[in-house]
Backbone as numpy.savetxt, mean C-alpha at the origin, in Angstrom:
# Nx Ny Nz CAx CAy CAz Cx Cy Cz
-2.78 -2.93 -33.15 -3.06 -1.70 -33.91 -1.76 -0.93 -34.10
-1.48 -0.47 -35.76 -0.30 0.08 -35.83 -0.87 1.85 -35.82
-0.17 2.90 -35.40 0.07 4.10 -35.77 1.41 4.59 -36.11
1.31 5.32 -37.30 2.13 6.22 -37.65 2.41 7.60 -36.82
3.55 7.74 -36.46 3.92 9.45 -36.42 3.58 10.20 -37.76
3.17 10.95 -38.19 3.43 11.78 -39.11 2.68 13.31 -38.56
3.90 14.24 -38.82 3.92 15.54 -38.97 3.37 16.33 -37.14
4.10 15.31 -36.23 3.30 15.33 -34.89 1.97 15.09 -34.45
1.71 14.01 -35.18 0.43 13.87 -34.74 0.59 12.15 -34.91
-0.19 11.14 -34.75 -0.50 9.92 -34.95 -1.30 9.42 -35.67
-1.43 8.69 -36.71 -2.33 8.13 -38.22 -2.59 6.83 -37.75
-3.36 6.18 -37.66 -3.74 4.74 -37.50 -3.81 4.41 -38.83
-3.05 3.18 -38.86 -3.06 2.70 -40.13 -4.48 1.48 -40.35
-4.94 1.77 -40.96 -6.88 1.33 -41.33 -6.14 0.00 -42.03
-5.59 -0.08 -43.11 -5.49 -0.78 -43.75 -5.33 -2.16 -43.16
-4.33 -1.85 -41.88 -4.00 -3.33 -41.50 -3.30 -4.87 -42.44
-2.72 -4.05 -43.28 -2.57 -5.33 -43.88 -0.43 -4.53 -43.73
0.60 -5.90 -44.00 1.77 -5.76 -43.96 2.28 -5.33 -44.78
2.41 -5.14 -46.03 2.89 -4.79 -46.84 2.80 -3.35 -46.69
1.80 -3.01 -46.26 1.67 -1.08 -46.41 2.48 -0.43 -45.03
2.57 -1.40 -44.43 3.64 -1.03 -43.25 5.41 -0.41 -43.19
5.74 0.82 -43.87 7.04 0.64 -43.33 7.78 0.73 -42.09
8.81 1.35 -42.38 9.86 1.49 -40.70 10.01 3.10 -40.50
8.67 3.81 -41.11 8.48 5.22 -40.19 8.55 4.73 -38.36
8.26 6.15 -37.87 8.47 6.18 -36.67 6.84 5.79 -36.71
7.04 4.37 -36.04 5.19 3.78 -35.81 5.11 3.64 -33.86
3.90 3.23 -33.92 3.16 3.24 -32.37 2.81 1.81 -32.63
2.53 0.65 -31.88 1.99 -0.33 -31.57 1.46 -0.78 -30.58
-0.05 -1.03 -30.29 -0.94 -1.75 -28.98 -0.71 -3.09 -29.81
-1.10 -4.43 -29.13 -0.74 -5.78 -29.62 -1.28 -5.89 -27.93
-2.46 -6.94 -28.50 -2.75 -8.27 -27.70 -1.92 -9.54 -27.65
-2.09 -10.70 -27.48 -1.39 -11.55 -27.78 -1.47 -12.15 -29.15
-2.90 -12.26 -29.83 -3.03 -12.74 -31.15 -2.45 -11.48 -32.07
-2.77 -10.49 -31.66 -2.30 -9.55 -32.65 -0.24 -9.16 -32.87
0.26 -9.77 -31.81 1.61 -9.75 -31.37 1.92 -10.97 -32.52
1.11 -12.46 -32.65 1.65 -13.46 -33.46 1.66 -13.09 -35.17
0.31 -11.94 -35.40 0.38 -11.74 -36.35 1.55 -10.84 -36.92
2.60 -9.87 -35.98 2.90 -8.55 -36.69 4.41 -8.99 -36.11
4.87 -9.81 -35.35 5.96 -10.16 -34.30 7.18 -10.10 -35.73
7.08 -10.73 -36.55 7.96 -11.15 -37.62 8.25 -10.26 -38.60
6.84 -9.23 -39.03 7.08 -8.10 -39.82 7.72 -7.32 -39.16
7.47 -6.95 -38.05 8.54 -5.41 -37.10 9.50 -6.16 -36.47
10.00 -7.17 -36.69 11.66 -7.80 -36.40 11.31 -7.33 -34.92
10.51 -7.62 -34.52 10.83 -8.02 -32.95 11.82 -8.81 -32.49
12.44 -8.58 -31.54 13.89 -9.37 -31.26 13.23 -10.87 -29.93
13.85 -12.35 -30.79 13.03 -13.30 -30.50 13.83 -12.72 -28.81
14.55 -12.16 -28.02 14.37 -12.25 -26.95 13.08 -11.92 -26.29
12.80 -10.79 -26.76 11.12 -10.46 -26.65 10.22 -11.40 -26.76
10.33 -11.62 -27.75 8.99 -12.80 -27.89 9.21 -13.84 -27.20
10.50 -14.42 -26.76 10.11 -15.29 -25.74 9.50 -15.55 -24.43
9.58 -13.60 -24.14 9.85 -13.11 -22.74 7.61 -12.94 -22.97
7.24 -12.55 -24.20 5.98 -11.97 -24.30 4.89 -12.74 -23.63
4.17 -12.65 -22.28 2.71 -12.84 -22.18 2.90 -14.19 -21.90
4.07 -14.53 -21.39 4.78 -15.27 -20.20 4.70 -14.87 -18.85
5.30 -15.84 -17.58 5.42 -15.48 -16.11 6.18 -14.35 -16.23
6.02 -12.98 -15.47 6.50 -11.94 -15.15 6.73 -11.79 -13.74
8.11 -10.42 -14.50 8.64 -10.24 -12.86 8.63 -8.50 -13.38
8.47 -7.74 -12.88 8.69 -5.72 -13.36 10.18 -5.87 -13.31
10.70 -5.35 -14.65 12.32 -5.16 -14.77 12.40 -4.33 -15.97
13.39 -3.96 -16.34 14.29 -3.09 -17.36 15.29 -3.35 -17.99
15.19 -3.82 -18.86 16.42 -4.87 -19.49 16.77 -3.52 -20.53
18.25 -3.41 -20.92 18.78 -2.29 -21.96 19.53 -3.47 -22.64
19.18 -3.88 -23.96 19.45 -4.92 -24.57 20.66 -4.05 -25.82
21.21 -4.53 -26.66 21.73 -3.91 -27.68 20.97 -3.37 -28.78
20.44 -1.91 -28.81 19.49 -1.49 -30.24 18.62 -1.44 -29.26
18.08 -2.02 -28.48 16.55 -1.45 -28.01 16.22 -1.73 -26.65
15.19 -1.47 -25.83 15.12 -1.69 -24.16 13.59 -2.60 -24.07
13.31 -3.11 -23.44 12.51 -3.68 -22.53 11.93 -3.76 -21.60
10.66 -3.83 -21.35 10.38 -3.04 -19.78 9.16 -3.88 -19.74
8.98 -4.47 -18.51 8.16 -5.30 -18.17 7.48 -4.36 -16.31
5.92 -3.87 -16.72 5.35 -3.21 -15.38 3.90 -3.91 -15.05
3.95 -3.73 -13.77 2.58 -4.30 -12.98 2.18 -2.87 -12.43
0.98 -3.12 -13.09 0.04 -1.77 -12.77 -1.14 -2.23 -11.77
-0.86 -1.78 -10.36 -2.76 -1.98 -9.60 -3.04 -2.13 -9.80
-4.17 -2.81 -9.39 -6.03 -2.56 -9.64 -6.48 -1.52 -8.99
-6.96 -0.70 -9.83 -7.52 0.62 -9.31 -9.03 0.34 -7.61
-9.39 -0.80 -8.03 -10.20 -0.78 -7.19 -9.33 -2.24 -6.10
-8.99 -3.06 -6.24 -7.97 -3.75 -5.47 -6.85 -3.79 -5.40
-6.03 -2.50 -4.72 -4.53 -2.42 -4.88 -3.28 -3.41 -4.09
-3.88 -4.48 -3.56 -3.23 -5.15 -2.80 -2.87 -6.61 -3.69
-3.95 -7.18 -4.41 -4.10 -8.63 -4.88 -3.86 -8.34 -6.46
-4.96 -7.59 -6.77 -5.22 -7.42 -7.98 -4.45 -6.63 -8.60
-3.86 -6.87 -10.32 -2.87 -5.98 -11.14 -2.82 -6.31 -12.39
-2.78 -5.72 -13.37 -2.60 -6.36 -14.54 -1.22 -5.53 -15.03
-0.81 -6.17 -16.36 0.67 -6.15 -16.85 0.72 -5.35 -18.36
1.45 -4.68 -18.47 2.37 -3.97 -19.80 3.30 -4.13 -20.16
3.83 -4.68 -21.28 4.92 -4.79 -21.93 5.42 -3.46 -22.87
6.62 -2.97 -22.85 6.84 -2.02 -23.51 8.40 -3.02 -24.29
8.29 -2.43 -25.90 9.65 -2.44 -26.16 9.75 -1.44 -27.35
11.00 -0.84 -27.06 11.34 0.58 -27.65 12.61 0.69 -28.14
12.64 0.69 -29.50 14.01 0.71 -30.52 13.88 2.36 -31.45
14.73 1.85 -32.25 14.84 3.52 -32.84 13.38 3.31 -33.62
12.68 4.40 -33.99 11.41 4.71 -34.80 10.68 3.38 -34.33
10.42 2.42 -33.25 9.75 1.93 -32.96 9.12 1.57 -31.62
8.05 2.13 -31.06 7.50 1.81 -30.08 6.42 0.61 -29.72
6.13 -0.07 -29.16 5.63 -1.30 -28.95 5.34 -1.85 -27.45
3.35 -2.05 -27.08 3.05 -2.11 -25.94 2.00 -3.36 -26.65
2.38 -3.79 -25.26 1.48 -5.50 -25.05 0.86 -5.75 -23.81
-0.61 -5.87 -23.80 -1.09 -6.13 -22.68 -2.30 -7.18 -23.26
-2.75 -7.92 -21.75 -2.83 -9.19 -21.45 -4.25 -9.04 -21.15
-4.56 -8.13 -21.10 -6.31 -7.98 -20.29 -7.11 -6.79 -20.90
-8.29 -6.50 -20.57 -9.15 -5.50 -20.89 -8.22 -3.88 -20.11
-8.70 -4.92 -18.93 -7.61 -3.02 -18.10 -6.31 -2.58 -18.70
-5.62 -3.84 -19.19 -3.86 -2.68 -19.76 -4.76 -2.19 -20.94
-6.02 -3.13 -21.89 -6.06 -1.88 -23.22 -6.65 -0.45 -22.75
-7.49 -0.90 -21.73 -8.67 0.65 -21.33 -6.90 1.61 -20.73
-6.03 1.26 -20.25 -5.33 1.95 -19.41 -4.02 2.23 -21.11
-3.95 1.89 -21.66 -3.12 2.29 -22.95 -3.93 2.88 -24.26
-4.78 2.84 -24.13 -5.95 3.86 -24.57 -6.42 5.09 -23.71
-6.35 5.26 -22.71 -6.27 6.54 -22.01 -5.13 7.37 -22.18
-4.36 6.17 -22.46 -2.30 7.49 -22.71 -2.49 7.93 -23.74
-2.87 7.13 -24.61 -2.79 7.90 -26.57 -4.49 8.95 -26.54
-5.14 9.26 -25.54 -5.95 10.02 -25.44 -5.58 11.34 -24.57
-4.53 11.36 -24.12 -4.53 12.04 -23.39 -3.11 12.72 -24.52
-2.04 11.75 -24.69 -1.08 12.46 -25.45 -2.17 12.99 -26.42
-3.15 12.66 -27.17 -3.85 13.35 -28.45 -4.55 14.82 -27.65
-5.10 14.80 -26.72 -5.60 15.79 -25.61 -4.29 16.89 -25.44
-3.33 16.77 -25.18 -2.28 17.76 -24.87 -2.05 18.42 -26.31
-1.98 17.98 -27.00 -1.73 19.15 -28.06 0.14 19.55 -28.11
0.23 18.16 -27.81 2.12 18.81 -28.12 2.63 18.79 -29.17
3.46 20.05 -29.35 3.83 20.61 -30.37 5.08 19.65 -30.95
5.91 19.35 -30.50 6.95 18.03 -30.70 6.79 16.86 -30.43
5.93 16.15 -30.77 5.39 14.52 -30.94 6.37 13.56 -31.36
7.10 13.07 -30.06 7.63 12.07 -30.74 8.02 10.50 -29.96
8.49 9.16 -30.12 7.91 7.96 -29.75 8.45 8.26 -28.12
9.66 8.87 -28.07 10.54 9.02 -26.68 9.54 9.69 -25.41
8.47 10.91 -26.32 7.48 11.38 -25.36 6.50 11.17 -25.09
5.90 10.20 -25.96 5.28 9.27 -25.75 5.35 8.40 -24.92
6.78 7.31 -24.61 6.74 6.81 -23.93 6.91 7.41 -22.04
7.07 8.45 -22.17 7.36 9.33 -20.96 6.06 9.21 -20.72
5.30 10.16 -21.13 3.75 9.89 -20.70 3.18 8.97 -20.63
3.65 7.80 -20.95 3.23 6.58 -20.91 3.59 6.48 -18.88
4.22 7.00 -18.84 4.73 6.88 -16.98 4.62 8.14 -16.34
4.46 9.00 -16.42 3.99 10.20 -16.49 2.23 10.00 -16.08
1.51 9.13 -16.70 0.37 8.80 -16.35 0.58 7.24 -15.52
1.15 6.83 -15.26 1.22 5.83 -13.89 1.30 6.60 -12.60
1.94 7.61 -12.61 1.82 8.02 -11.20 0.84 8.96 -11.03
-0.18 9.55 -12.30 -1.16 9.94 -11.78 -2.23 10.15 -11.05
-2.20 11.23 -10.42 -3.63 11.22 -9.12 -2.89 10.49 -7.45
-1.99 9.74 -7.43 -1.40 9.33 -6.48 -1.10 9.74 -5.24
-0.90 10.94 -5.60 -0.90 11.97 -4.41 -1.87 12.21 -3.67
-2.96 12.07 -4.34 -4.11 12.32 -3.96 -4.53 10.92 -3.29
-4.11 9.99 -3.90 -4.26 9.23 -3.05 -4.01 8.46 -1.58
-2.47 8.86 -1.90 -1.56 8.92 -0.41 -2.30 10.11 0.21
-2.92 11.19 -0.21 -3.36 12.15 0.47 -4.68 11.43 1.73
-5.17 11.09 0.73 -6.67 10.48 1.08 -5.89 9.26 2.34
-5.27 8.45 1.98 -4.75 6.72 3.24 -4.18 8.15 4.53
-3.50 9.16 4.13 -3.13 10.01 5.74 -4.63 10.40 5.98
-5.33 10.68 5.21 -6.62 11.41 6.12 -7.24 9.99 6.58
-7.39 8.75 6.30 -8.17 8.01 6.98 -7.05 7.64 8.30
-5.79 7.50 8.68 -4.86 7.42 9.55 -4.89 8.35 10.48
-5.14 9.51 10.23 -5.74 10.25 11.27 -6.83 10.28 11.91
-7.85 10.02 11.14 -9.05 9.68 11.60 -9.31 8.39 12.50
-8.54 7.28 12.12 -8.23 6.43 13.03 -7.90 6.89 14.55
-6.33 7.58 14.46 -6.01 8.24 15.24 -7.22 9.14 16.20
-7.80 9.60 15.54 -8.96 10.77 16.14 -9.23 9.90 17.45
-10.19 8.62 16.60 -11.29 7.82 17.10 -10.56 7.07 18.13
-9.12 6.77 17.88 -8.30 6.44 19.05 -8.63 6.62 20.38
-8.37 8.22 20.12 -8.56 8.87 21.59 -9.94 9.26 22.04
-10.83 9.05 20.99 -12.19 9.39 21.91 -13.04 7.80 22.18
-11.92 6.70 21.67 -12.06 4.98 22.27 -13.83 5.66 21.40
-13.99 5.67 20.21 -15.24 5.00 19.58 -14.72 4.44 18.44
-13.58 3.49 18.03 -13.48 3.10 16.95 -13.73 1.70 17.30
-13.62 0.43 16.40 -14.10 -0.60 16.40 -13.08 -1.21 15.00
-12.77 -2.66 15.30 -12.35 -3.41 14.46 -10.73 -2.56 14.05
-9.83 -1.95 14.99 -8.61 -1.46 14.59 -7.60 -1.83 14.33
-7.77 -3.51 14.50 -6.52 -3.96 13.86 -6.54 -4.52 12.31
-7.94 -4.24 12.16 -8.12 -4.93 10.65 -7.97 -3.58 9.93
-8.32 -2.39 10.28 -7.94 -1.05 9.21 -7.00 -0.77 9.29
-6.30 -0.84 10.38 -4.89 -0.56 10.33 -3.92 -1.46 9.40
-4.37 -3.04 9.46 -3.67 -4.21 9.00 -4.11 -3.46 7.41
-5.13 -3.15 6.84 -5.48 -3.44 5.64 -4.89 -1.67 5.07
-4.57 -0.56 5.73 -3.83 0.45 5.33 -2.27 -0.12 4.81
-1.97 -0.71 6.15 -0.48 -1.43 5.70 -0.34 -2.11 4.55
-1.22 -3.27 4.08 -1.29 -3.59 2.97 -1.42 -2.93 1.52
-2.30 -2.03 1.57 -2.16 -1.29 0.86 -0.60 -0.49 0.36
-0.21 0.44 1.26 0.73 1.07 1.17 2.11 0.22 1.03
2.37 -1.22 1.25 2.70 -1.91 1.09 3.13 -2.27 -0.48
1.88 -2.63 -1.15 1.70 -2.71 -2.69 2.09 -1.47 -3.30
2.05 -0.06 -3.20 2.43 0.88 -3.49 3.64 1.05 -3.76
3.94 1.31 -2.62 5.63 0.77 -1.85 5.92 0.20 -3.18
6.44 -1.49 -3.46 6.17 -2.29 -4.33 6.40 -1.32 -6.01
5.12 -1.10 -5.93 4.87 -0.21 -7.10 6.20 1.16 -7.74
6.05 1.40 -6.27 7.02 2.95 -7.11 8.58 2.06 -7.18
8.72 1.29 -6.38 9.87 0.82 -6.28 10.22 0.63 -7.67
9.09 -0.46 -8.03 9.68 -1.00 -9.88 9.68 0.47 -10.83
8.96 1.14 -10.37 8.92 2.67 -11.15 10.15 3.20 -11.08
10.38 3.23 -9.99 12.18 4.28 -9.77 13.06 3.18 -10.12
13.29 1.90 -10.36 14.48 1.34 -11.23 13.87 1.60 -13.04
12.70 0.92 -13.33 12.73 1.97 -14.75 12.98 3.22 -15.05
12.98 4.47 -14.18 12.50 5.45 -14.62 14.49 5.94 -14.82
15.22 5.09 -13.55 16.68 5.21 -13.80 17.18 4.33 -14.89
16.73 3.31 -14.82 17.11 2.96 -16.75 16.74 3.73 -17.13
15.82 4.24 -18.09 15.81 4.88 -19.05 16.43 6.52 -18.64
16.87 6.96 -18.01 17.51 8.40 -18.11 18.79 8.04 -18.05
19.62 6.91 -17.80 20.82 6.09 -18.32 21.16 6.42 -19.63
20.33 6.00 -20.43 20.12 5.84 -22.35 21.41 5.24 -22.26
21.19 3.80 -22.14 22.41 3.28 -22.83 22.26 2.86 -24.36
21.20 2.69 -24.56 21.10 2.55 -25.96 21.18 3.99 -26.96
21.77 4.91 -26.26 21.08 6.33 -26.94 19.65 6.56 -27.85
18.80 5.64 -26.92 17.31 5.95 -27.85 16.49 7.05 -27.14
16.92 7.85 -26.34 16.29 8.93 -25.78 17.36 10.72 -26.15
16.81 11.46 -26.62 17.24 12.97 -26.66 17.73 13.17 -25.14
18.55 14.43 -25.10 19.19 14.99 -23.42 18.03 15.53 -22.81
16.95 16.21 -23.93 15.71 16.73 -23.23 15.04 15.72 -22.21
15.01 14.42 -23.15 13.72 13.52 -22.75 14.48 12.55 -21.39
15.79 12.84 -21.33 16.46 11.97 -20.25 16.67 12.82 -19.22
16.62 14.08 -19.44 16.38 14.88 -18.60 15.15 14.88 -17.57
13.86 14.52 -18.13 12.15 14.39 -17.76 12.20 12.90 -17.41
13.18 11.98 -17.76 13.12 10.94 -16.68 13.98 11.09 -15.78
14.96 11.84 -15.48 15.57 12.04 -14.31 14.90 12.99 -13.45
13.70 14.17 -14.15 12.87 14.57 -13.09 12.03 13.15 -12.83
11.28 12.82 -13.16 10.42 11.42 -13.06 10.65 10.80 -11.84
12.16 10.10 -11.91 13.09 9.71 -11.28 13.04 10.20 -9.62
13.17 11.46 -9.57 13.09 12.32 -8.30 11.54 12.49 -7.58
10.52 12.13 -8.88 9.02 12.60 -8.03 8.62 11.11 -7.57
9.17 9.90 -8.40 9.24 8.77 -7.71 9.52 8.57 -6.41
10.97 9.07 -6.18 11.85 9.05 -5.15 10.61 9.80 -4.14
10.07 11.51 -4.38 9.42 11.91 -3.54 8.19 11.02 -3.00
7.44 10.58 -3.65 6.53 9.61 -3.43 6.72 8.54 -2.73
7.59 7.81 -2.68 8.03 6.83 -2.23 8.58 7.48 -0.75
9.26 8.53 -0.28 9.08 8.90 0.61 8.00 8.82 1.47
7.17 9.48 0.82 5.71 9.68 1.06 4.93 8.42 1.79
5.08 7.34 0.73 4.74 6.26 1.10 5.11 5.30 2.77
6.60 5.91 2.40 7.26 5.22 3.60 6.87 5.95 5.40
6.91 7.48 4.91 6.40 8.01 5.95 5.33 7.78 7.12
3.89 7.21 5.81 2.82 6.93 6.21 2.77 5.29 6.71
3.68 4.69 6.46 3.88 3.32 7.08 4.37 3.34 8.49
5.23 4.28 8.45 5.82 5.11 9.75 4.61 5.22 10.64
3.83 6.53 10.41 2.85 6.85 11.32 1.62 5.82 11.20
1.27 4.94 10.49 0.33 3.64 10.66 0.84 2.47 12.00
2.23 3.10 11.85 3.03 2.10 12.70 2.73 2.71 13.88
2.95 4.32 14.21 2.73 4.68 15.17 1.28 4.51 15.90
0.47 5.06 14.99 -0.98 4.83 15.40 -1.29 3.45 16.28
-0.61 2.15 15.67 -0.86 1.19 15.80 -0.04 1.10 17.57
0.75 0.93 17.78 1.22 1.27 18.79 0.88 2.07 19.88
0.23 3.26 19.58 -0.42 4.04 20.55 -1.62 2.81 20.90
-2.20 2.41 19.92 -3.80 1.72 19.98 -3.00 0.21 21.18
-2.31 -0.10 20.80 -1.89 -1.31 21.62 -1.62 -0.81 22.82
-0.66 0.34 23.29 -0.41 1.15 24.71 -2.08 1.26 25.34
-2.65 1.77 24.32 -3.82 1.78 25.18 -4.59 0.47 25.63
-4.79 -0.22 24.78 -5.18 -1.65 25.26 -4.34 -2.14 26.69
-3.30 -2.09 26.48 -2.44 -2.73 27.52 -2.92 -1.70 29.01
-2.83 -0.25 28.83 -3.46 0.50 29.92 -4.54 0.03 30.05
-5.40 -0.22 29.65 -6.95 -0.70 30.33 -7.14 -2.08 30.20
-5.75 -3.06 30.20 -5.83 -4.38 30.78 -5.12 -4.28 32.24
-4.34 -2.94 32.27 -4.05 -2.51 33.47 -4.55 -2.10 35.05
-5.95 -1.71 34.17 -7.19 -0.95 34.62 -7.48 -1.58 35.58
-7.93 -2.77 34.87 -8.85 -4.46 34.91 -7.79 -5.02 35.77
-6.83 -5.05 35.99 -6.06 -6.06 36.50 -5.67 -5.33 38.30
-5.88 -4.02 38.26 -5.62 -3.32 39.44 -7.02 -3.66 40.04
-8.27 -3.32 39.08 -9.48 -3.48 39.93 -9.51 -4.53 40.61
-8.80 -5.89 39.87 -9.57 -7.18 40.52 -8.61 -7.38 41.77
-7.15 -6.29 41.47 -6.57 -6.54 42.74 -6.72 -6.12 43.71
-7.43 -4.93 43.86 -8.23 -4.06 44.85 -9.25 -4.55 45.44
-10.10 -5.35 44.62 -11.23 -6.41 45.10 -10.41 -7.12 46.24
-9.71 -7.62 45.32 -8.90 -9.20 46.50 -7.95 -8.69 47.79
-7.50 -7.58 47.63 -7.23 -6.69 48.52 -7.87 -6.44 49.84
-9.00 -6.25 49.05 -9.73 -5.79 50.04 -10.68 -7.15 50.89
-10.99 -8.38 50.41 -12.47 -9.39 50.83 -10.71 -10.24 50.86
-9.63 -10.55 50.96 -8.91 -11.29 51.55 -8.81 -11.68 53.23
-8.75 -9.95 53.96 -8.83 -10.64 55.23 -10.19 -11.23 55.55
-11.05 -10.90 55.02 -12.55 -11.35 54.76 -12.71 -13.10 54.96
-11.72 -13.06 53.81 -12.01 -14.95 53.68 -11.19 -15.23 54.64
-9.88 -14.51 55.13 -9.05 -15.37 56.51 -10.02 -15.27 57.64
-10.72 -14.49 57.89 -12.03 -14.44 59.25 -12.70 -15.41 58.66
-13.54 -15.46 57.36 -14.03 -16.63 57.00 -14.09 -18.26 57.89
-12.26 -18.38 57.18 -11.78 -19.60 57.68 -11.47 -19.99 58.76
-11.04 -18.73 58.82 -11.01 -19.29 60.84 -12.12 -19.48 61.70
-13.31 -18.58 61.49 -14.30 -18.74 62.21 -15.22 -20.58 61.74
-14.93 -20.99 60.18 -15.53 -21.74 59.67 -14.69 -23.19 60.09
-13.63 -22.77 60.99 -13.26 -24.20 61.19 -13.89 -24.93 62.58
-14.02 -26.45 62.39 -14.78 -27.14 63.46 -14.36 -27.42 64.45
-13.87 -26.28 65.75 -13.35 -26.03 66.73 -14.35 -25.20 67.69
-14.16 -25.63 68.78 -15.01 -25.05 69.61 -13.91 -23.84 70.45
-14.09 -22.58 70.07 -13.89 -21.29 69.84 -14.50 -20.51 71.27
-13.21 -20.26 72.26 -13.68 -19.49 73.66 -14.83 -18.64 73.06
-14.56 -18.19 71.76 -15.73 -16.77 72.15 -16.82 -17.31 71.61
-16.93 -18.19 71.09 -18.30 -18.61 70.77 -18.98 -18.71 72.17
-19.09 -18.27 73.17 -19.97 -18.79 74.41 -20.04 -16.99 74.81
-19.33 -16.16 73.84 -19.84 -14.96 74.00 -21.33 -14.59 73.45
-22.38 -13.55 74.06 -23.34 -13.74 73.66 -23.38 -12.86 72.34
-22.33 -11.28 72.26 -22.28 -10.63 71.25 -21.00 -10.53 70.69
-20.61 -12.07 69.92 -19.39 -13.18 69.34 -19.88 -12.58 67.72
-21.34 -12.83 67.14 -21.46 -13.05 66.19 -21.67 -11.03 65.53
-22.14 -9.94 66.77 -22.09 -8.89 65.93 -20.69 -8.41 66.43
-20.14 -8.92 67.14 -18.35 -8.20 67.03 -17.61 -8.73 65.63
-17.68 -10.29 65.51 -17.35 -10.21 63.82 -17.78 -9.80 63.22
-19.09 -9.49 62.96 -19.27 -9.09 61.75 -18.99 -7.39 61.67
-18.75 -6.88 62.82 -18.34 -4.99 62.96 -17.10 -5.08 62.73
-16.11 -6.21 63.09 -14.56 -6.44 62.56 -14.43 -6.37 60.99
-15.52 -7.48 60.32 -15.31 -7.77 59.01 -15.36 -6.55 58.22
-16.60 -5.48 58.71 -17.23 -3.97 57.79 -15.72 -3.06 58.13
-15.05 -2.90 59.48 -14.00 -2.29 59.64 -13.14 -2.43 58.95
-12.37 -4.04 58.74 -11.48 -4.44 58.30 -11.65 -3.87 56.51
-13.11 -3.78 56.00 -13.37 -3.90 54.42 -13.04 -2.42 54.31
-14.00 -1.42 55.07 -14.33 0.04 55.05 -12.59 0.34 55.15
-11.49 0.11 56.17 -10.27 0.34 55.99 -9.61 0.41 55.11
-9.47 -0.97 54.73 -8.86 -1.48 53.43 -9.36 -0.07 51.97
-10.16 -0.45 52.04 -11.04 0.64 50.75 -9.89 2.08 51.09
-10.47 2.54 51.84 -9.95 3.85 52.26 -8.63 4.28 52.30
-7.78 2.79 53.15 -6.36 2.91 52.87 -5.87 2.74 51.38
-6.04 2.15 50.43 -6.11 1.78 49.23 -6.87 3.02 47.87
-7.81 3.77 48.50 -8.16 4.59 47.89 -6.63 6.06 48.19
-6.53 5.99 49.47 -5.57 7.38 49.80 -4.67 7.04 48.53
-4.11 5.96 48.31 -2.73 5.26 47.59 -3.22 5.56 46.45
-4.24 5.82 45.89 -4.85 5.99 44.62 -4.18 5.19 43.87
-5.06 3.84 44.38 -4.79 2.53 43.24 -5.92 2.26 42.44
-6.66 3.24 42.49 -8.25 3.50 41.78 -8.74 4.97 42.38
């Protein structure tokens, strides 16, 4: 689908046919069939088209005359696995986006709804493409907001020992924030290409709003890293504690054996097949066994003073 700029606003051109197409300042969405049809009329540069709806990597190429930008956007509902892809390429009076799936069109149809929603008074392809990233990091905050409130809550349940399954929420926060991570990363090398303008296809205004861009990236990405930080910590406290109450367990059973050891040495000695002076005593069998309760009742008591339990 082609649009025109005209008079700050955007015209979809109905007609669809090439000839009625000139080299005003136009807008372009392009699938892949729709990219074979229009690739040759808007002199797309065959580096592009070789690069188009091919294996991808997120990069920023500043070519001579025009730039390139290849992004992986989440899955809003699987941010770890799942992502689909945007192609941007941007020359003078020409803007041009290519996506591969239903989600890049629903997600490049929300930008030209939202630029039509703002009501800006200076419409033009450079601010366009700003908001085109400008709405990638939307709501985000809120989202990093939301992964610290479940990290605490972890944390909470930590210490009152009612949580369950903590190495898999913890493992699957990391992942997450992980992909994020990831995410802003490829964001803050585009967002520093383009406030570069080596091609001079951006105004001082508009390179200005990617060098703020640039910085709320940077803040975010902080953000991000922070909370990997304290996931890390959490995780660590949760293991200290495990290890204390394998500690627990490991003192009790030594306190047991502590204590029923001289137990089993009376045991053995009395159980060996020797004929034993005191066996011809008549009260042989309740003096051991008032030795054995002494020897146990001691032990306990000496062992309790030591507060090894």
């Amino acid at each position: 689908m082609i649009y025109f700029l005209e008079e700050d606003r955007l015209e979809a051109e109905k007609s669809n046919q090439k000839d009625s197409v000139d080299f005003r300042p136009c807008l372009g969405i392009f699938d892949q069939h729709e990219t074979e049809d229009w690739k040759d009329y808007l002199e797309i540069s065959p580096i592009v088209c070789e690069e188009l709806f091919g294996e991808k990597t997120c990069k920023f190429e500043s070519h001579d005359g025009f730039d390139y930008i290849t992004i992986s956007i989440p899955n809003a509902v699987d941010y770890t696995t799942s992502k689909h892809w945007i192609e941007v390429y941007y020359r003078n009076n020409q803007l041009l986006f290519f996506y591969e799936d239903n989600e890049g069109k629903q997600f490049l149809t929300k930008m030209l709804e939202l630029v039509t929603s703002k009501g800006i008074k200076v419409l033009s392809l450079e601010r366009i493409l700003y908001e085109l990233f400008d709405l990638l990091t939307e709501g985000d905050a809120d989202y990093l907001e939301a992964i610290e409130e479940e990290v605490f809550k972890l944390e909470e349940a930590l210490l009152t020992s009612v949580a369950s399954d903590y190495i898999q929420n913890i493992m699957g926060i990391r992942r997450k924030l992980l992909a994020w991570k990831r995410y802003y990363e490829q964001l803050l090398h585009i967002a520093e290409g383009m406030q570069e303008n080596e091609n001079g296809l951006l105004s001082n205004k508009m390179a200005r709003a990617f060098h703020r861009l640039s910085g709320r990236t940077m803040r975010i990405m902080d953000n991000i890293v922070n909370l990997r930080d304290y996931v890390s910590q959490v995780r660590e406290a949760y293991q200290a504690q495990v290890d204390i109450k394998q500690n627990e367990i490991m003192k009790l059973f030594t306190v047991i054996t502590a204590i029923f050891l001289p137990l089993t040495l009376i045991v053995g000695w009395y159980g060996m097949n020797l004929q034993m002076p005191e066996f011809r005593f008549a009260y042989a069998y309740p003096v051991v066994i008032l030795i054995s309760v002494t020897v146990a009742v001691s032990s306990y008591l000496y062992l309790k003073k030591k507060k090894w339990f």
